[in-house]
C-alpha positions in Angstrom: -33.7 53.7 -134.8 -29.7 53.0 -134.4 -29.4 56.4 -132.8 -31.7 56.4 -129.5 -33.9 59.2 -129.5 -33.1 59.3 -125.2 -29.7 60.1 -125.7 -30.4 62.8 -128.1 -32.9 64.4 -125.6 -30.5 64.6 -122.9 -27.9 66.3 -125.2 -30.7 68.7 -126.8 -32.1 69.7 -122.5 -28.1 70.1 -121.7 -27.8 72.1 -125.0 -30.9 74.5 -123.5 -29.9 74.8 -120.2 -26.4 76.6 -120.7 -28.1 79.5 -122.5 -27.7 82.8 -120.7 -30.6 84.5 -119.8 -31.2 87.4 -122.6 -34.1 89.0 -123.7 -36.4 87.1 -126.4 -35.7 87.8 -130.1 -39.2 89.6 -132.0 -42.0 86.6 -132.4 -42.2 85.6 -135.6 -45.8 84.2 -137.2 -46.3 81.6 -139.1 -49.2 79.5 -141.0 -47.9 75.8 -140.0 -51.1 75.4 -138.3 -53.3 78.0 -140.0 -53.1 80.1 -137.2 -50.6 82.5 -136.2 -48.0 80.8 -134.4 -44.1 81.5 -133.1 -41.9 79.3 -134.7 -40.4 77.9 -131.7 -44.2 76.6 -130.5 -44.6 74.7 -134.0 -44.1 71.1 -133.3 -42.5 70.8 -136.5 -39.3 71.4 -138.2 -40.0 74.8 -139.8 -37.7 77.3 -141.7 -38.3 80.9 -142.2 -36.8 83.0 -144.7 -37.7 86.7 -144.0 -38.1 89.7 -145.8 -34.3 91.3 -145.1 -32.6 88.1 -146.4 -34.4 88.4 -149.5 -33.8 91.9 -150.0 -30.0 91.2 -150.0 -29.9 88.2 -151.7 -31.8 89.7 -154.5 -34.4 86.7 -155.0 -35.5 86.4 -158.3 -36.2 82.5 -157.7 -37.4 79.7 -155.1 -33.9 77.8 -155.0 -32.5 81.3 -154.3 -34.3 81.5 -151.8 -34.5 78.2 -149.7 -31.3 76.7 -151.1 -29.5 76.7 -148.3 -32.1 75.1 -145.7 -30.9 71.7 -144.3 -32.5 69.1 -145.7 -33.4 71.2 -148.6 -32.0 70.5 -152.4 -33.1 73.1 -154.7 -31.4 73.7 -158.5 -32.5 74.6 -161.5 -30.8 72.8 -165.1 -31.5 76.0 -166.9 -30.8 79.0 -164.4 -34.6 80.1 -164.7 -37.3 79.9 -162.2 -38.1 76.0 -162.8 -36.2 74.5 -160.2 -36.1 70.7 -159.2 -37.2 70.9 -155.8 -36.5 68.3 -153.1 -37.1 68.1 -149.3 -35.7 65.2 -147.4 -36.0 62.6 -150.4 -39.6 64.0 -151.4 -39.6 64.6 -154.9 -36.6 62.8 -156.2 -38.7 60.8 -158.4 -39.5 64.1 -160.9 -38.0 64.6 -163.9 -38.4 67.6 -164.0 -40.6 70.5 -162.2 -42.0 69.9 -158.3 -43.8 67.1 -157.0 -44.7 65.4 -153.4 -44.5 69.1 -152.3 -47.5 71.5 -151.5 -46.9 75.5 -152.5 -49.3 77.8 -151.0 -49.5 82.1 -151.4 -50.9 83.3 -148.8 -53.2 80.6 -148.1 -54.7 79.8 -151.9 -53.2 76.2 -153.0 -50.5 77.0 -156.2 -49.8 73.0 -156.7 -52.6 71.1 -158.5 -54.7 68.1 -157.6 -52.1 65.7 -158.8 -49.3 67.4 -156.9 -47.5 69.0 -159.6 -46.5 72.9 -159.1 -45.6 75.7 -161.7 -43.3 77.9 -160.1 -43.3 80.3 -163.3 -46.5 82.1 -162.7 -45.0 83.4 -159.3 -43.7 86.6 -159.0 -40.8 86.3 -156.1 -40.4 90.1 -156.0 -43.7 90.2 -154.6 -43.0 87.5 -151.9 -42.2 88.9 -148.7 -41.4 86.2 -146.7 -41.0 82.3 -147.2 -41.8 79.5 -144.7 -40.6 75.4 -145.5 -42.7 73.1 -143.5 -40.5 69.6 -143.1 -42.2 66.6 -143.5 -45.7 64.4 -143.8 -48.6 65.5 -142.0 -49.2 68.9 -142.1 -53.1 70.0 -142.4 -52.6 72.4 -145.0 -51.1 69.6 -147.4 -53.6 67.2 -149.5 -51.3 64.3 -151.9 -48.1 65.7 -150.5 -45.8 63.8 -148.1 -42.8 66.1 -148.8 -43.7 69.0 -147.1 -45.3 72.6 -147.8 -43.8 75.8 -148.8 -45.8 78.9 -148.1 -45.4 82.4 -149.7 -46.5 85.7 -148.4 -46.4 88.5 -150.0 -47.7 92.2 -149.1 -51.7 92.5 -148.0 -52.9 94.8 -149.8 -54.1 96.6 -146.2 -50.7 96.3 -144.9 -49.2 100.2 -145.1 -45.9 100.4 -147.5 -44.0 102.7 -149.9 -43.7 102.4 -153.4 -40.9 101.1 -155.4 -38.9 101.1 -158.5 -36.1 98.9 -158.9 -34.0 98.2 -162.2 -30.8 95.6 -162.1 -28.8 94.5 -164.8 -25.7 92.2 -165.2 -23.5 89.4 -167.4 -24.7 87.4 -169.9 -28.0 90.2 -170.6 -29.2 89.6 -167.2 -32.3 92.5 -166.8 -34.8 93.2 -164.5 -37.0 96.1 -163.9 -39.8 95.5 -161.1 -42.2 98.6 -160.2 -44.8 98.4 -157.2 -47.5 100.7 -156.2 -49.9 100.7 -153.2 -52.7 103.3 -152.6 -55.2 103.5 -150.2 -58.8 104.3 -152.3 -60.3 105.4 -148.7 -60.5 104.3 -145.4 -62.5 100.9 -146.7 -61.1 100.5 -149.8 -57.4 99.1 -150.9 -55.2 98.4 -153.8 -51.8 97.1 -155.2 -50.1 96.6 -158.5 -46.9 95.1 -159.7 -45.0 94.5 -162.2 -41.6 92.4 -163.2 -40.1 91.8 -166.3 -37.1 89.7 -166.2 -34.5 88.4 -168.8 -31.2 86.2 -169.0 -29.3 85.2 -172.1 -27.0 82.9 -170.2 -24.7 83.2 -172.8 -22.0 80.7 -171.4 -24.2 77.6 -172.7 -26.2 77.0 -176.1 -29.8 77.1 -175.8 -30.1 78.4 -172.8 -32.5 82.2 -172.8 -34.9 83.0 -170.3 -37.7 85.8 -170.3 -40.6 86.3 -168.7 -43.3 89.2 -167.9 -45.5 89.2 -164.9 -48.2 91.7 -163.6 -50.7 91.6 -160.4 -53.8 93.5 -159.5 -54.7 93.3 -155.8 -57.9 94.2 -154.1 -58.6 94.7 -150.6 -61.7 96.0 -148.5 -62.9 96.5 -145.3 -66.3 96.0 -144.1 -68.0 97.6 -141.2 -68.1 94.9 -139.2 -64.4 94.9 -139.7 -64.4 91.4 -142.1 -62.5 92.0 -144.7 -62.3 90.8 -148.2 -58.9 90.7 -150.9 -58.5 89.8 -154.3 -55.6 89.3 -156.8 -55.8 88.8 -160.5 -52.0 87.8 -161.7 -50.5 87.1 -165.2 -47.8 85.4 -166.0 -45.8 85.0 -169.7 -42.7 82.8 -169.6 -40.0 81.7 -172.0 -37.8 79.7 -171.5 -34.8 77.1 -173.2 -34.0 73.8 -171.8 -30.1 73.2 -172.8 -29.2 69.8 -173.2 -27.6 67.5 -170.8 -24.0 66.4 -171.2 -22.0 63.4 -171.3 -19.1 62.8 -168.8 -16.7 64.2 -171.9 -18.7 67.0 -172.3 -18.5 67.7 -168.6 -14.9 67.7 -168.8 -14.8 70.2 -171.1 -17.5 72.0 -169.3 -14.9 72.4 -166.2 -12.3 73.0 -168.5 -13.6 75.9 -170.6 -16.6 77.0 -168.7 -19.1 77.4 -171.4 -21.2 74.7 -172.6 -21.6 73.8 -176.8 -23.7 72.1 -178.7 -23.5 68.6 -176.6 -25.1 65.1 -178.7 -27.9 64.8 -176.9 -30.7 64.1 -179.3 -32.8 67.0 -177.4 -31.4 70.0 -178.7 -34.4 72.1 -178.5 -35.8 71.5 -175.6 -38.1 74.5 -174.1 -40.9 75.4 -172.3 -43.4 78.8 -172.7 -46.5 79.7 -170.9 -48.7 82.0 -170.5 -50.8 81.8 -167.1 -53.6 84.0 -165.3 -54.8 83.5 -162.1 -57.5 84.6 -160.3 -58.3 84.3 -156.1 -60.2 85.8 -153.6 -60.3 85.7 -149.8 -62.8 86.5 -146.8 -62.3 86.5 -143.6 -65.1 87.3 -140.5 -65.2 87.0 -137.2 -68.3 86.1 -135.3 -68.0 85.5 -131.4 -65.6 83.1 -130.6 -65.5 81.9 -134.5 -63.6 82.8 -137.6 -64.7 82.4 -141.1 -62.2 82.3 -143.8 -63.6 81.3 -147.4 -60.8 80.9 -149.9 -61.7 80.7 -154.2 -59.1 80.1 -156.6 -58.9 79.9 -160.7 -56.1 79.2 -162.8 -56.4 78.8 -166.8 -53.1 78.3 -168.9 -51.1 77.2 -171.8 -47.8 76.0 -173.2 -45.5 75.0 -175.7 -43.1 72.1 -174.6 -40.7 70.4 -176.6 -39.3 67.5 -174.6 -38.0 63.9 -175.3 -39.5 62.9 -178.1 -42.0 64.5 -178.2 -43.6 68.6 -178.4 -46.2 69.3 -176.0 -48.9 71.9 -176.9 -51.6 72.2 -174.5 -54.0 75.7 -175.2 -57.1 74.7 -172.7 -55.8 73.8 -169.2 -58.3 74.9 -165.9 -57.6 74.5 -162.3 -60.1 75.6 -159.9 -61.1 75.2 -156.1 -62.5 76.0 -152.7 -61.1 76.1 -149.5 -63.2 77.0 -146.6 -61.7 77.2 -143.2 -63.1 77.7 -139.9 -61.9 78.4 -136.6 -63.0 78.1 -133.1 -61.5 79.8 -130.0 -62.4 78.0 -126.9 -61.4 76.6 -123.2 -59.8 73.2 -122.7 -58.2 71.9 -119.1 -58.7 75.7 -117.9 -56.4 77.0 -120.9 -56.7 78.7 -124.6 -57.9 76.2 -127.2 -58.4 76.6 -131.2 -60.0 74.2 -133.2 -59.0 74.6 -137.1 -61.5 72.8 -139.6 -62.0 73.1 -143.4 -63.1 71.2 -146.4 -61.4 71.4 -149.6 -62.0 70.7 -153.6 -60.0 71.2 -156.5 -60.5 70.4 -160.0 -57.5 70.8 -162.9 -59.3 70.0 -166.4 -57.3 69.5 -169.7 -58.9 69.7 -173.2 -57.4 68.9 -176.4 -54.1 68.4 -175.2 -51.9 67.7 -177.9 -48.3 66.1 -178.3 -46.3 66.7 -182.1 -43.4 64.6 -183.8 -40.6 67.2 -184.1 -40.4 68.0 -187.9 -36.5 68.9 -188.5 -34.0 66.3 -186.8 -31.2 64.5 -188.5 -31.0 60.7 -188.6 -28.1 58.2 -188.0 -28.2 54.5 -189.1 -26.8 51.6 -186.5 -26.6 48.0 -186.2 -28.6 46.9 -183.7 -29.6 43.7 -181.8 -30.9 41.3 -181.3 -30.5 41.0 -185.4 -28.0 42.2 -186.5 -30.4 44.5 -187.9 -30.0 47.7 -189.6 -31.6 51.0 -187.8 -32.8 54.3 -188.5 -32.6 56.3 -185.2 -33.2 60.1 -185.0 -29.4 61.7 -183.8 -30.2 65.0 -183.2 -33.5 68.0 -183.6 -32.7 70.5 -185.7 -35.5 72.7 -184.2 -38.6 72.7 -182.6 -40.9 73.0 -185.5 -44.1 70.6 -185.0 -44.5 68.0 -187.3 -47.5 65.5 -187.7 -49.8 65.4 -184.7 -49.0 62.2 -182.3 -51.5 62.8 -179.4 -54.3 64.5 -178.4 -55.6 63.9 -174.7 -58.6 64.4 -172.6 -57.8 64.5 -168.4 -59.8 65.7 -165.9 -58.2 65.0 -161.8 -60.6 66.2 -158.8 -59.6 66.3 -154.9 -62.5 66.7 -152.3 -61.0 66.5 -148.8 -61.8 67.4 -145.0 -59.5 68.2 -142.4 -59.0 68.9 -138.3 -56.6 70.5 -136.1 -57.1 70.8 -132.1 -54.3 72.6 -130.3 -55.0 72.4 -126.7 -52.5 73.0 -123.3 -53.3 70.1 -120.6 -50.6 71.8 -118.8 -49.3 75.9 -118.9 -46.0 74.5 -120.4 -47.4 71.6 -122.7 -48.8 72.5 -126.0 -50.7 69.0 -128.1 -51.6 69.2 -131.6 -53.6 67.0 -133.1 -54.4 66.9 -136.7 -55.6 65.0 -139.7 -57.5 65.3 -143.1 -58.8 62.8 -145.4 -59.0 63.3 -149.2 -60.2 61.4 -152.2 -58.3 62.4 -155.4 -59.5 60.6 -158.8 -58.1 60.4 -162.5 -60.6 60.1 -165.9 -57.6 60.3 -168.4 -58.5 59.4 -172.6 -56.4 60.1 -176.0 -55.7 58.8 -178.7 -51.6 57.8 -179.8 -51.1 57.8 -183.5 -47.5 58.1 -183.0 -45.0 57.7 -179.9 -41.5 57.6 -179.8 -40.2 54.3 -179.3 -37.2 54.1 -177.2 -35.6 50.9 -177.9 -35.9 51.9 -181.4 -34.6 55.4 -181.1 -37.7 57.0 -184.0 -41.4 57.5 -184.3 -43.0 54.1 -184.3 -47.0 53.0 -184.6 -49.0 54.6 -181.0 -51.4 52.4 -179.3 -54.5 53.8 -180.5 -56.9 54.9 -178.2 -57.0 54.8 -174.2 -58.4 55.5 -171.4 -57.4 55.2 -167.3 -59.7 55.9 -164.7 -58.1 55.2 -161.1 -58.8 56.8 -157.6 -57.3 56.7 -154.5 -58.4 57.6 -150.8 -55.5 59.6 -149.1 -54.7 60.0 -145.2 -52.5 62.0 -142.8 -52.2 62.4 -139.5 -50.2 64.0 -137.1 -49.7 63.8 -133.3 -47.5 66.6 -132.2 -46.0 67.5 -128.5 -43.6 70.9 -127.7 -42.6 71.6 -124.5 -41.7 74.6 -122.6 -38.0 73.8 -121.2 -37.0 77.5 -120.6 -38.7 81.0 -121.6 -36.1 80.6 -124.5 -36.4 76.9 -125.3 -38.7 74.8 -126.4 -38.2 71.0 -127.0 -40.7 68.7 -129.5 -41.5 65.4 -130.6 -44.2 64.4 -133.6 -45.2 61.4 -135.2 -47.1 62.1 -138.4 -47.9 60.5 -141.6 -49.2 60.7 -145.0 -50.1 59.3 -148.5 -48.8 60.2 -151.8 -50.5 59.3 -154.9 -49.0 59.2 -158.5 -49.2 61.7 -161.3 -51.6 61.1 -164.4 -48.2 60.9 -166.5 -46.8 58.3 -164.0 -50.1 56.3 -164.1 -49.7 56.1 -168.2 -46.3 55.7 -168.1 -46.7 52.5 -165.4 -49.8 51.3 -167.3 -48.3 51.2 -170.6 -45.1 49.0 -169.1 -48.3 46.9 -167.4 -47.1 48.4 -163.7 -50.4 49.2 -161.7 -48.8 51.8 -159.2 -49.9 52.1 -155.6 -50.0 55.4 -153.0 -47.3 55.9 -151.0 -47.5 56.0 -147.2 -44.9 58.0 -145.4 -44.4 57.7 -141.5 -42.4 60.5 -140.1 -40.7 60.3 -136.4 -39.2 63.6 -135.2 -37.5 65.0 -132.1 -36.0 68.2 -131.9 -35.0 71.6 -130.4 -35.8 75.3 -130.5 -34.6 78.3 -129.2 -34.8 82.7 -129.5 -33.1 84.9 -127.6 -31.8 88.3 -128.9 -28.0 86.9 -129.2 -28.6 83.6 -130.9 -31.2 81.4 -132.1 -30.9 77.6 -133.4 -33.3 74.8 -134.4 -32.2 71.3 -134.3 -34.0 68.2 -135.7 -33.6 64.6 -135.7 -36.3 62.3 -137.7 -36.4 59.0 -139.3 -39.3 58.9 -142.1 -40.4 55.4 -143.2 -41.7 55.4 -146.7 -43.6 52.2 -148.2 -44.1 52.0 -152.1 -42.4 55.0 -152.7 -42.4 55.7 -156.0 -39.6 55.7 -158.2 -37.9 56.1 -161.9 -37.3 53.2 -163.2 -35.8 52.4 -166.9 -37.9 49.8 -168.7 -36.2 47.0 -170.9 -36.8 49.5 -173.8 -34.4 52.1 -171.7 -37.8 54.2 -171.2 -37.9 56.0 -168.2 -41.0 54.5 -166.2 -42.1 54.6 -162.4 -41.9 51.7 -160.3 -43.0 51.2 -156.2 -39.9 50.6 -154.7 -41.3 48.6 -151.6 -39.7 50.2 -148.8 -37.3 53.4 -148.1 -35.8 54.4 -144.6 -34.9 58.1 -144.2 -32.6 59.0 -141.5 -31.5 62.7 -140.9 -30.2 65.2 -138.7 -30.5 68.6 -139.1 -29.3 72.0 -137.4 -29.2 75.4 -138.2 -28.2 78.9 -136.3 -27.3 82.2 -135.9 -25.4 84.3 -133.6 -25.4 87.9 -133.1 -21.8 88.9 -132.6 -22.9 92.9 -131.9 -25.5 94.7 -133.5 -23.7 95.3 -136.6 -22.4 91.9 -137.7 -23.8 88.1 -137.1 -22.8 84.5 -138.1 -25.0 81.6 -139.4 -24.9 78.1 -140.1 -27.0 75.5 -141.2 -26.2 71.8 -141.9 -28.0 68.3 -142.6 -26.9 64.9 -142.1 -29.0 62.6 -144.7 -28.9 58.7 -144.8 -31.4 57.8 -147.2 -31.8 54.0 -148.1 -33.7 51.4 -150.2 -35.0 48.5 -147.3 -36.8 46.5 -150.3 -36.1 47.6 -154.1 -36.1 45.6 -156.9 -34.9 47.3 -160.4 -35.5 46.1 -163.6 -32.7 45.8 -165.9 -32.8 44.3 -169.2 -35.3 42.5 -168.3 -33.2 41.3 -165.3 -34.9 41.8 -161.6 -32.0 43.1 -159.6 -31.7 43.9 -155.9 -31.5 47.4 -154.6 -31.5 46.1 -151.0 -29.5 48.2 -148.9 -28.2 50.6 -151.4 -28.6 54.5 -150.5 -30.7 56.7 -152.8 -29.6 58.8 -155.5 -28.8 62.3 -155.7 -29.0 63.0 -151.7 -25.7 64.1 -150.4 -25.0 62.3 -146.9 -23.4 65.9 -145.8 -24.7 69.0 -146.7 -24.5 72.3 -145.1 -24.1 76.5 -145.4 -21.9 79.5 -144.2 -23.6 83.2 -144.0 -22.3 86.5 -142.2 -23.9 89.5 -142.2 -23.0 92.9 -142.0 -25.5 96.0 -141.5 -24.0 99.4 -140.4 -25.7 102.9 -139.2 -24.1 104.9 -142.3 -26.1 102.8 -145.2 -23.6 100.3 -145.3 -24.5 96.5 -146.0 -22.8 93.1 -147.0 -23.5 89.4 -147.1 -21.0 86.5 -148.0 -22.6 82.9 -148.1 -21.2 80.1 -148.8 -22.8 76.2 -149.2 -20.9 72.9 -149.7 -22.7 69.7 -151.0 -21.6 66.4 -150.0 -20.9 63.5 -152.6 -23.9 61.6 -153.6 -24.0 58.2 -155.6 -25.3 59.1 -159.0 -27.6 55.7 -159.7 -29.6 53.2 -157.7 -27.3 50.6 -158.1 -24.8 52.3 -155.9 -21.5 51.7 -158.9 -20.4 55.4 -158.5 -20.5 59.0 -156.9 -20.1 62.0 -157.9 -18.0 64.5 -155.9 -20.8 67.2 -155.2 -19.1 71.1 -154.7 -17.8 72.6 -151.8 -17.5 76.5 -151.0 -19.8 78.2 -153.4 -20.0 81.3 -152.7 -22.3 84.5 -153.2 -21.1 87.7 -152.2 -23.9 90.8 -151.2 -22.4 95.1 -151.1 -25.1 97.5 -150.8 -25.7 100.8 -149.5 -29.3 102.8 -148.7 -29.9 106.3 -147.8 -33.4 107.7 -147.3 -35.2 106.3 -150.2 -32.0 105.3 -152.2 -30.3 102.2 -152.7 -28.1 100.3 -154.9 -27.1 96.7 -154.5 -24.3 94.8 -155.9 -24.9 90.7 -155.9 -22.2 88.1 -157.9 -23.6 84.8 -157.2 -20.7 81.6 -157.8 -17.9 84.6 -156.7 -15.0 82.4 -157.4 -16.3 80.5 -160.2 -16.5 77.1 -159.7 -17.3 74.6 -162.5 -19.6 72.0 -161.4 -22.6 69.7 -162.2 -25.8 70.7 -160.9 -26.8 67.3 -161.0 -24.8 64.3 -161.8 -26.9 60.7 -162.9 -26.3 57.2 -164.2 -29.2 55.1 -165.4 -29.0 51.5 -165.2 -27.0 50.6 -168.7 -24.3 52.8 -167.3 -25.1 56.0 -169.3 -23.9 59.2 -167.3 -25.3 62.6 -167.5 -24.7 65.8 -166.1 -25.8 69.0 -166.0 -24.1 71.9 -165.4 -24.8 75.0 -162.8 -23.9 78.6 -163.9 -20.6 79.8 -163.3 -20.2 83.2 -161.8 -22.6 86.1 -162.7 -23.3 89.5 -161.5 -26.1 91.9 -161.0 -26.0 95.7 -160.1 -29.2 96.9 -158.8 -30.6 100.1 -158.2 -34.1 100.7 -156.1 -36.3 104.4 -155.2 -38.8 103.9 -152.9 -41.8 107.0 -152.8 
């Protein structure tokens, strides 16, 4: 590394030793290592988002909610709660949706074997708190080299009032959430919730957003105190994807503040679903051991209109098993645990089927080589099916194993050692009548029938080290790494443009810096991640988006975030990330042209990106929250030709006031109304895209607890 990790620990130990000696801050748990743990003792980089800050923030969705965490890029192109999701370069390859990132509720696995997550069939009124796990190598993540987010929400066993809470706002924002807890007797536990949710999002054409979500939770406790909770959860979602715009239509954008109709041939992009979940948990003690048996089922559908095609898929099934054990014993005279587990997951598609859009309008062009006269499709007209293109057959299983031993060779010294093994494996067969054929811009004549089977053996490993500087410090250093396997879709895609794609293997290096007392609190981080065959969107000589292994990416990044209790009343936060993000070895197709990405820094990741927050909580009721968060400019293609100029200061604004079981809360989100790109792109024939995020909007809230 260019910066020498020695340095940096002498400036992180001088850093620890001025603090005053205060009392320690309230411990806070987390599920890193599958076992309750402070924050400050994971030898990771680890951001918690607690109950209170999403209380005030009003979270309705994930990017809400972790937006602001260095390292972190979270947006969403249509204001719903389908965010792109990114942590520290992991998951810039998807189009759409979250990849190379494990989600977990409490414990049960919400992303599928192939690494793709739905984050519409989670309720975030029910989520209670919200940890980010950095990084490769964590043992609760099989195919995921990005990271894990975990979200808890309420046990059922846990004691709490009731609630109502109805908000409404611009553009026909509603929400109405009710939740309801009751003790059946002394052994005997249950929940229920309920969220309905709609946003017109008037300011932009084809841009509404509904959904209706419900939870039935069951808990009981057996008289040898094990225990045993269940939830049953259903989810129906609508959603409209608007189009993207040109760099004209962006102008206008900033100019006017709405979007209209833009020329994107996509006009009616959308995606519904309908989801129900099923999982149940069991936990037991027995000596020195702890059984926990996890069992999760997921069936669902949608309706997706997309480029060139409109997915409708009515017979989709993801099941699995996780069953954990853990062992409390004695190493070097001290407290030991041992975590173990072995895992399997199966997601099974049936009769998958993709449509031709029926209504679009057609536009003739000369085109070359020729000259040649074209007929390409300009624009849908809705999104009607037409004549059936596809119909598809996958079936993707994961078995794995894992370890963790966390041991103290010395009071002060805490090891962790970790890994897990997994085997994941693809059986994928359809039949194309039609495709869409991109250098031709219309339907063309499919490929007939095909089938992929591919496999691939997955690895990670960590070695972690956190030392006890002071009773309010703690400094740590981890090496860890993991695979990353492609997506069904990014197999086809490869395999139809004759790529054979290979796993990724990502190599984390991290040293960094935590401390608690009751006046302040800060985490500092500084990794370099080494990624080999990461994988990559490409565009094919067709101007097809593909995926491609890009040899060899370097990930360099600093990270630091904070906050300071100025009395008891008011405090002052502040996070920020340094990112410098490069291709070592890339080669990019274009035309038909190999060209050299050596050097060039990746897409879409600002080099500078940080956060404001101050809080204000008084004795009378009284509450408020400003936050503001500035990204960085980032170059908008591989090639490195251009940037775009990121945001700076946007800013969300929190007034509230409770007394007894009363409150009412006021949030504007975007307070002085900036006009900016939510994501800003160039492919490599020098097409630019944008896509806009929402200008200001408003909510007023109002919640009874009983």
């Amino acid at each position: 590394m260019k910066i020498r990790l020695s340095v940096l620990t002498s400036i992180l130990i001088s850093t620890s030793l001025l603090a005053n000696e205060t009392v320690e801050l309230e411990k806070v748990s987390v599920t890193a290592t599958k076992v309750a743990t402070e924050s400050k003792n994971v030898s990771q980089s680890i951001a918690i988002v607690d109950e209170k800050e999403i209380q005030d923030k009003n979270i309705l969705n994930i990017q809400e909610a972790i937006g602001h965490i260095p390292g972190v890029q979270a947006e969403s192109s249509s204001n719903s709660q389908n965010p792109r999701l990114i942590i520290r370069g992991a998951g810039l390859k998807a189009r759409y949706g979250v990849r190379e990132i494990m989600v977990m509720k409490d414990g049960v696995p919400m992303t599928d074997p192939d690494s793709f997550t739905r984050f519409d069939y989670i309720d975030m009124q029910n989520v209670e708190a919200i940890e980010v796990q950095k990084g490769p190598g964590s043992i609760n993540a099989s195919n995921t080299t990005g990271g894990v987010i975990q979200l808890i929400t309420k046990s059922v066993f846990k004691e709490d009032k009731n609630s109502i809470k109805i908000g409404a706002g611009n553009d026909n924002l509603r929400n109405v959430n009710f939740k309801y807890r009751d003790a059946i007797d002394d052994s005997n536990f249950m929940s229920f919730s309920f969220s309905s949710r709609k946003n017109d999002n008037t300011w932009r054409e084809h841009n509404e957003f509904d959904s209706t979500q419900g939870s039935l939770k069951y808990g009981h406790i057996f008289d040898d105190e094990s225990t045993f909770e269940t939830e049953l959860a259903y989810t129906e979602s609508n959603v409209n994807l608007p189009a993207s715009m040109t760099l004209e239509e962006f102008k206008e954008f900033k100019a006017s503040g709405t979007q209209e109709d833009t020329s994107s041939q996509w006009q009616n992009s959308a995606r519904d679903s309908k989801i129900l979940s099923l999982n149940a948990k069991y936990e037991k003690e027995v000596g020195n051991f702890t059984y926990k048996p996890r069992f999760y089922y997921n069936k669902w559908e949608h309706f997706h209109p997309v480029t060139g095609m409109i997915n409708d898929s009515d017979d989709n099934q993801v099941y699995g098993t996780d069953l954990e054990l853990n062992f409390n014993h004695s190493l070097f005279s001290n407290d030991a645990i041992l975590v173990a587990g072995v895992t399997a997951k199966r997601d099974i598609t049936k009769d998958s089927k993709k449509y031709t859009y029926e209504d679009y309008s057609t536009i003739t062009k000369m085109s070359w080589p020729g000259p040649v006269l074209t007929t390409k499709i300009d624009q849908t007209l809705s999104k009607d099916k037409g004549d059936l293109a596809n119909i598809e057959d996958s079936d993707t299983k994961l078995y794995g194993i894992y370890l963790m031993e966390t041991f103290k060779p010395i009071e002060d010294l805490s090891i962790d050692i970790s890994a897990r093994v997994d085997k994941l494996k693809f059986d994928i067969s359809g039949n194309e009548l039609t495709k869409y054929d991109y250098s031709k811009g219309n339907y063309a004549t499919g490929k007939g029938k095909y089938s992929l089977q591919k496999d691939f053996t997955l690895s990670s490993a960590k070695l972690g080290l956190n030392y006890k500087l002071t009773d309010f410090t703690n400094i740590y250093t981890s090496i860890a790494k993991a695979n990353q396997a492609p997506t069904g879709s990014e197999l086809e895609s490869a395999s139809d443009d004759g790529i054979d794609l290979d796993k990724t293997n990502s190599v984390n290096y991290e040293i960094g810096l935590k401390s608690r007392t009751n006046t302040y609190a800060y985490d500092m981080a500084l990794y370099q991640n080494n990624v080999e065959d990461e994988i990559i969107q490409v565009k094919n000589a067709n101007g097809q988006t593909v995926y491609s292994n890009a040899g060899e990416t370097k990930k360099i990044g600093f990270e630091v975030s904070g906050i300071y209790n100025i009395n008891k009343y008011l405090s002052f936060g502040a996070n920020y990330a340094y990112s410098k993000f490069k291709f070592e070895t890339f080669e990019e197709q274009v035309r038909g042209t190999s060209e050299s990405r050596d050097g060039n820094i990746l897409p879409y990741i600002p080099k500078h990106q940080y956060s404001l927050f101050t809080t204000l909580n008084l004795n009378n009721g009284l509450k408020a929250r400003l936050s503001t968060k500035t990204w960085g400019s980032y170059y908008m293609d591989n090639a490195n030709t251009q940037k775009y100029e990121g945001y700076k200061f946007v800013t969300d604004l929190m007034l509230g006031y409770e007394k007894k079981n009363h409150s009412i809360q006021l949030n504007i989100k975007n307070l002085t109304n900036k006009y900016y790109a939510m994501e800003a792109s160039k492919d490599a024939y020098g097409n630019e895209t944008y896509k806009a995020s929402a200008p200001r909007s408003f909510m007023l809230t109002y919640a009874y607890k009983f």
